[in-house]
Every structure is written in C-alpha cells, then in structure tokens.
C-alpha positions, -999 to 999 in steps of 0.1 A, spaced: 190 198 140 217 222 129 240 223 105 262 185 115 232 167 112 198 157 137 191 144 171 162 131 188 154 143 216 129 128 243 121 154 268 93 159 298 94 190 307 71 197 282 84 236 274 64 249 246 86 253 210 80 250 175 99 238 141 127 266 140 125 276 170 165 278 182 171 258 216 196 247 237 189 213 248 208 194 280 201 157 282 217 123 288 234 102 253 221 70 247 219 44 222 188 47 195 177 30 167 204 39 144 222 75 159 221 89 197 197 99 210 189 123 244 171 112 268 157 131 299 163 159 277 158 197 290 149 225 262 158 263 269 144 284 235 169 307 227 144 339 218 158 328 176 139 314 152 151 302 115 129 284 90 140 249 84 142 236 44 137 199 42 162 180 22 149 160 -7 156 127 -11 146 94 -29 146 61 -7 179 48 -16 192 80 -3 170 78 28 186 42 34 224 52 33 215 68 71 230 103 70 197 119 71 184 102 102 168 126 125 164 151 102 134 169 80 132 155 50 108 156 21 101 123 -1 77 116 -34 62 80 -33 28 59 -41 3 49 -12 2 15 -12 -20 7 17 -38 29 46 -37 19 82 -60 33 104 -65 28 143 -81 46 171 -52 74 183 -32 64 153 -27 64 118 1 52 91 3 45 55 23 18 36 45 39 6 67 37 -25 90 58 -33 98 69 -68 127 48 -70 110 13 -58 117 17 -18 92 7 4 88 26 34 61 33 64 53 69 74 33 79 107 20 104 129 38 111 162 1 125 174 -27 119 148 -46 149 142 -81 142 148 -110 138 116 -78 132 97 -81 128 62 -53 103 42 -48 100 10 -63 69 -10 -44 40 -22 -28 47 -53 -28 86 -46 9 101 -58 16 124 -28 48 141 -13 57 135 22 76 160 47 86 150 82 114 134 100 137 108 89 137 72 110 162 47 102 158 16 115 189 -8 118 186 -51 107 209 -75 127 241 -63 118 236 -25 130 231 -11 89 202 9 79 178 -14 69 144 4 60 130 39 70 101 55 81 89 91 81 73 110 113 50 135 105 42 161 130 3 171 111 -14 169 81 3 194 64 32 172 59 10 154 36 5 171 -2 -11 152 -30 6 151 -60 -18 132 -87 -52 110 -78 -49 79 -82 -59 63 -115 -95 51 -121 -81 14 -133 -67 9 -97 -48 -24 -86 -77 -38 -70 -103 -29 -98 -78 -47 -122 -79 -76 -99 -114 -74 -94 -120 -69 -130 -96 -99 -141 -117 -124 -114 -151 -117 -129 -139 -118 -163 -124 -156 -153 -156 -161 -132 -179 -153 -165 -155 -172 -190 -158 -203 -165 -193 -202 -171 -200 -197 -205 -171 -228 -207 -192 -248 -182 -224 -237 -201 -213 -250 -234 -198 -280 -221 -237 -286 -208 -250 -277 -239 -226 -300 -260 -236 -330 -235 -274 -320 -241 -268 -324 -279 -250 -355 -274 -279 -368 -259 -307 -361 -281 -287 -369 -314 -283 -402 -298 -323 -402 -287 -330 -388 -323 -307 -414 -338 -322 -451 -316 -357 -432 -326 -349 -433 -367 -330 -469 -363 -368 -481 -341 -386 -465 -372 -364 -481 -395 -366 -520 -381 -407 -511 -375 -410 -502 -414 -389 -535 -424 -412 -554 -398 -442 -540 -420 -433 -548 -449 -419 -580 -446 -455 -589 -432 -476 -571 -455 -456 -593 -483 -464 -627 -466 -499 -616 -466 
C-alpha cells in the first residue's frame, strides 16, 4: 500500500517482511477480482519501516471499492462461525446492515472466535468481490492473526436462538395444555351424557314401580 491506494501481491520467493515494512516489489499486472493484481511478484525490503493506520469504514463504504487491497478496520455483529480443519471464517454485520464474510489467510492454530452475537471490531485487508457486471458486489476481510479480532460487547443472554428456542417450547407447551383441555372437555362430554342416560334409566325404573305397585 502507499499513499494511491493497495495492491495484492502474490509472490514465491518467500523473503521474510512484515506490516510496514517498506518494499520494492517487481512483478507481472494481471486481472484480479476487482483491481490488479501482481503476480510472480519479487519483494526487495527497503531497510524502512512505517506503522500503517487502518482506515475506518462502515460497509456501504467498504462496497463503493476504493479501499480494496487496503487495511481497513470495520465494527459489525457475528452472525454465524465457520470452522474447518486449516481454516476458519465468520459470517458478519456491519453497523450499517451490510453483510460481509471475514477470513484468515493462515489460521492461527487453538484459535479462539468470537461467539454469535458477540459485537467485535475487525482489522485486516479489504476484498471486493465483483457480480456480473464488474461493480463491487459484497466484501470480505483478510485477517493476517487473531489480533485483528477485538471484542467490543458479549453477546446478549436472550440470543436469537434462545428467543427461538424459547418461542418453540412456549408453542410446544400451549399446544398441549390446548390439546389437554380439548381431552378433558370430550371426557366431560362423555360422562354428563353417561350421568344423564343413568338419571333418565332411574327415572323410567321409578315410573315402572310405581305404576305397578298401584295396580297391586
């Protein structure tokens, strides 16, 4: 990165630098997702080093493309966690309602991520990722270790999926005390009418009696 903007670079020479490190970098120009990119690229450090501040963003900005390729730092919700064997990603939304993806270029190992529903702030690189007719699309978020990840707030104790969970048992036990009464109200039904043949038998039995104890 300096001061026009970013680049990626994909190089194999494997020459050891870090973030703000200064470099010269010779490589070939090719297409990329959304800018050039370098490819074959060859790094010569410079001996200079100069701390890099992210820019800030929300996703909206994120989406217009000029920060592609370039280190970034973004506030959003974790909306799901995805975990694989030499990999790891999480499912966010920004402050301002943009759903994005952010990932590891190498997950660290015993890495911890944030829970669903966590509030965190993200620092890493910028990925835009084009749809059919070549304009940014969506965005994702390279992170280079775990230190790009802060937490801002926990996440809530009355979660999305307790809600849910919560509103499901509540229908589950309302069905049943429904169902239950229903039963009950049949049950009733049923002896009143026993109740009732038994009083109208009684009744014809007594008139019986005492039409015959007359005639006697």
């Amino acid at each position: 990165m300096d001061a026009t903007g970013g680049v990626y670079v994909e190089s194999k020479d494997g020459t050891p630098v870090k973030a703000g490190d200064k470099v010269e970098v010779i490589g070939f120009p090719s297409r990329g997702d959304y800018s050039p990119v370098l490819k074959s690229g060859s790094i010569h450090p410079l001996g200079q080093y100069q701390a890099i501040q992210p820019a800030v963003l929300d996703g909206k900005t994120a989406l217009k493309g000029g920060y592609d390729a370039r280190l970034v730092t973004v506030s959003a919700r974790v909306l799901a966690v995805n975990r694989l064997s030499r990999s790891a990603s999480l499912v966010l939304e920004s402050d301002d309602h943009v759903r994005f993806d952010a990932r590891f270029a190498v997950a660290p190992p015993s890495l911890a991520l944030p829970p669903v529903d966590s509030r965190i702030s993200l620092t890493g690189i910028c990925s835009i990722k084009t749809n059919e007719n070549g304009d940014p699309g969506a965005f994702a978020i390279v992170l280079r270790d775990a230190n790009d990840i802060k937490v801002l707030s926990s996440p809530p104790w009355l979660t999305r999926r307790r809600t849910a969970f919560i509103f499901s048992a509540f229908c589950i036990v309302t069905a049943a005390v429904f169902g239950w009464v229903v039963i009950l109200r049949k049950r009733v039904r049923v002896q009143t009418q026993l109740i009732k043949a038994r009083l109208e038998n009684e009744v014809v039995l007594e008139r019986r009696y005492r039409r015959c104890s007359s005639e006697i």
